[in-house]
C-alpha positions in Angstrom: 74.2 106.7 94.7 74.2 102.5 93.7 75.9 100.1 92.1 74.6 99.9 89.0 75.2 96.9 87.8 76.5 93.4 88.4 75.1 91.1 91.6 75.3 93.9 93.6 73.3 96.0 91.7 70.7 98.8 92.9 72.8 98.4 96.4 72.6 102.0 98.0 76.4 103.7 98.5 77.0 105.6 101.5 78.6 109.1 101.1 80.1 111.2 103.6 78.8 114.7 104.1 79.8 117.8 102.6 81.7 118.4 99.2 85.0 117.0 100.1 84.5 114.1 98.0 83.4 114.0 94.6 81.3 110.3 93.6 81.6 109.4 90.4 77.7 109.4 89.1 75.6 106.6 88.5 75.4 107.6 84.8 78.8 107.6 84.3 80.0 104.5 85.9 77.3 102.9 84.2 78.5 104.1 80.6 82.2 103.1 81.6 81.5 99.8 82.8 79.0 99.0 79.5 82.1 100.3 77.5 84.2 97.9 79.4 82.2 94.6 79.3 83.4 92.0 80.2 87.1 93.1 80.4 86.7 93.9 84.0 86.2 90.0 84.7 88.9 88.3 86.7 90.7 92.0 86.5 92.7 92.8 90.2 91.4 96.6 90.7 92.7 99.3 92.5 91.0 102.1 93.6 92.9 105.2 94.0 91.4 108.4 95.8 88.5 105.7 97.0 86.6 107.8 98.4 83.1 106.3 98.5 84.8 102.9 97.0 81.8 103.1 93.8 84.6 102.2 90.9 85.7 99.4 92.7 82.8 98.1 94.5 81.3 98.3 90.4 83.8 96.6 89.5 83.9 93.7 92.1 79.8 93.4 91.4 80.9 93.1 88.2 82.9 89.9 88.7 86.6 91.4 89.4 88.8 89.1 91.7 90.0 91.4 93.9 89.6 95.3 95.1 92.4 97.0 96.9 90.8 101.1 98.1 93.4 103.6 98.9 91.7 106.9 101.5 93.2 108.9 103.4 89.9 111.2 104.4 88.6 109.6 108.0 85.4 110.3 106.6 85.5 108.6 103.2 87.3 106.0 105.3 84.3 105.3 107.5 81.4 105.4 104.4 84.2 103.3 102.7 84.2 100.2 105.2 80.6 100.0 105.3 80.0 100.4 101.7 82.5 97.2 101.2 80.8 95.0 103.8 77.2 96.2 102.0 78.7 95.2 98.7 80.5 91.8 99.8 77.3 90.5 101.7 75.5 91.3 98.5 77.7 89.6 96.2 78.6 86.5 98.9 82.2 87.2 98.7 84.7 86.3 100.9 86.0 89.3 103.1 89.8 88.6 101.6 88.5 89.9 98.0 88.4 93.7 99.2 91.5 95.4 101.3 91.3 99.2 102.1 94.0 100.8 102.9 94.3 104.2 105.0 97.3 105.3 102.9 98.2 108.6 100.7 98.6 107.0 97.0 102.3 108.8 96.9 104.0 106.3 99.6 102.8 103.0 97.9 106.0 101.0 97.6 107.1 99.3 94.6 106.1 95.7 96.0 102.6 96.4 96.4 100.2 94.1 94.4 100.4 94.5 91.0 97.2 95.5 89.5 95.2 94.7 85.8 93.1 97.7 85.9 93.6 101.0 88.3 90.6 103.5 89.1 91.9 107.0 90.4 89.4 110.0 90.9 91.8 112.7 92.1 91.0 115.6 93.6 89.7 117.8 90.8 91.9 120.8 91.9 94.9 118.9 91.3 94.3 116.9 88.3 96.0 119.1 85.7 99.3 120.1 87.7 99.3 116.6 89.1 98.0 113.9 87.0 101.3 113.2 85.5 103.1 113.1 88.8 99.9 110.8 89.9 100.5 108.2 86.8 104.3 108.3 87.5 104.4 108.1 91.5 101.0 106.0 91.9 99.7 104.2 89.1 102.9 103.1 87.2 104.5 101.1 90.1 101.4 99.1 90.8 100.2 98.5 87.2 100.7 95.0 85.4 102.5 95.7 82.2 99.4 95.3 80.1 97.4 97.2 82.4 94.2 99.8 81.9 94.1 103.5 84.3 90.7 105.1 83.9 90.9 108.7 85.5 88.0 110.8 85.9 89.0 114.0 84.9 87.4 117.5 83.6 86.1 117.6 80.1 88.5 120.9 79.0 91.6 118.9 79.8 93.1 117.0 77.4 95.8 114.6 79.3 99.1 113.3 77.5 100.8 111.5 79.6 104.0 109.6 78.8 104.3 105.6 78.7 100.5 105.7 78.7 97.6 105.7 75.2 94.7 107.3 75.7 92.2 104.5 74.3 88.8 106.0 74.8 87.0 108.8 76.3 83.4 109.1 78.3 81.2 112.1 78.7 81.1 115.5 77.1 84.1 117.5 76.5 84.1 121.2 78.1 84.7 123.0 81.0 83.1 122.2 83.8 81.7 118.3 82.3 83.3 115.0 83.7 84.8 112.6 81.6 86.6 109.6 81.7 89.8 108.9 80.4 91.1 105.2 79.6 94.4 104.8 79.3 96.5 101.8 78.5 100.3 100.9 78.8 102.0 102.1 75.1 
């Protein structure tokens, strides 16, 4: 697993062991950020469900101001921290530019940051009972009012979520196939 683009580019990602996180793939943040371009310039990301930190270390490679990670997994946590110093060294950015923050996505207050663009990469087993909940609890208080969630979620599901557009869609649709879902403010 790498960046895959950007200054950091080809930097190697840290993963901790075992299945209990899921990284997004190499192939598929690469088709995301192509589809995004140069929309993700300038953008203030947060990364939601962090995990590894690979949407929003892309993102920061990829010129974003700032990258706030939310983890709650000691594990992920530890993988996490090193994979930001890695990228930051790489990219000569300040240390203020990334924050992680060891905190469940459901107790962020409503004064947090507010954010241009929000990565979240639930749990898989809880995406279709919770992803509304997720967007309501998590994503809508920290979100700019023009701002874009992308949401990697399985290919069967087919997410309607209210307040929020479903722009464009990545991967194959079907069971068992990622895809990404980008949503904007309607």
């Amino acid at each position: 697993m790498r960046i895959t683009g950007g200054t950091a580019r080809g930097i190697s990602l840290k993963t901790p062991k075992g299945d209990h996180t899921r990284p997004a793939t190499d192939r598929m943040r690469e088709s995301l950020f192509s589809s995004l371009g140069s929309g993700i310039e300038d953008c203030r990301v947060a990364d939601l469900f962090a995990g590894t930190g690979s949407y929003g270390l892309e993102a920061l490679s990829r010129g974003a101001a700032s990258a706030s990670f939310f983890e709650t997994d000691r594990h992920a946590l530890t993988c996490l921290k090193q994979n930001v110093q890695a990228v930051l060294r790489s990219c000569q950015l300040d240390t203020s530019v990334a924050k992680v923050v060891a905190r469940d996505v459901f107790s962020l207050d409503v004064n947090s940051p507010a954010y241009d663009l929000v990565f979240l990469d639930p749990p898989y087993h809880t995406i279709e009972t919770d992803l509304a909940r997720i967007f309501e609890k998590a994503v809508e208080p920290i979100s700019l009012p023009d701002a874009r969630a992308i949401v990697e979620i399985p290919g069967n599901l087919e997410p309607s979520l209210s307040g929020w557009e479903l722009i464009k869609r990545l991967g194959k649709v079907g069971k068992g196939k990622p895809t990404v879902a980008i949503f904007q403010r309607s």
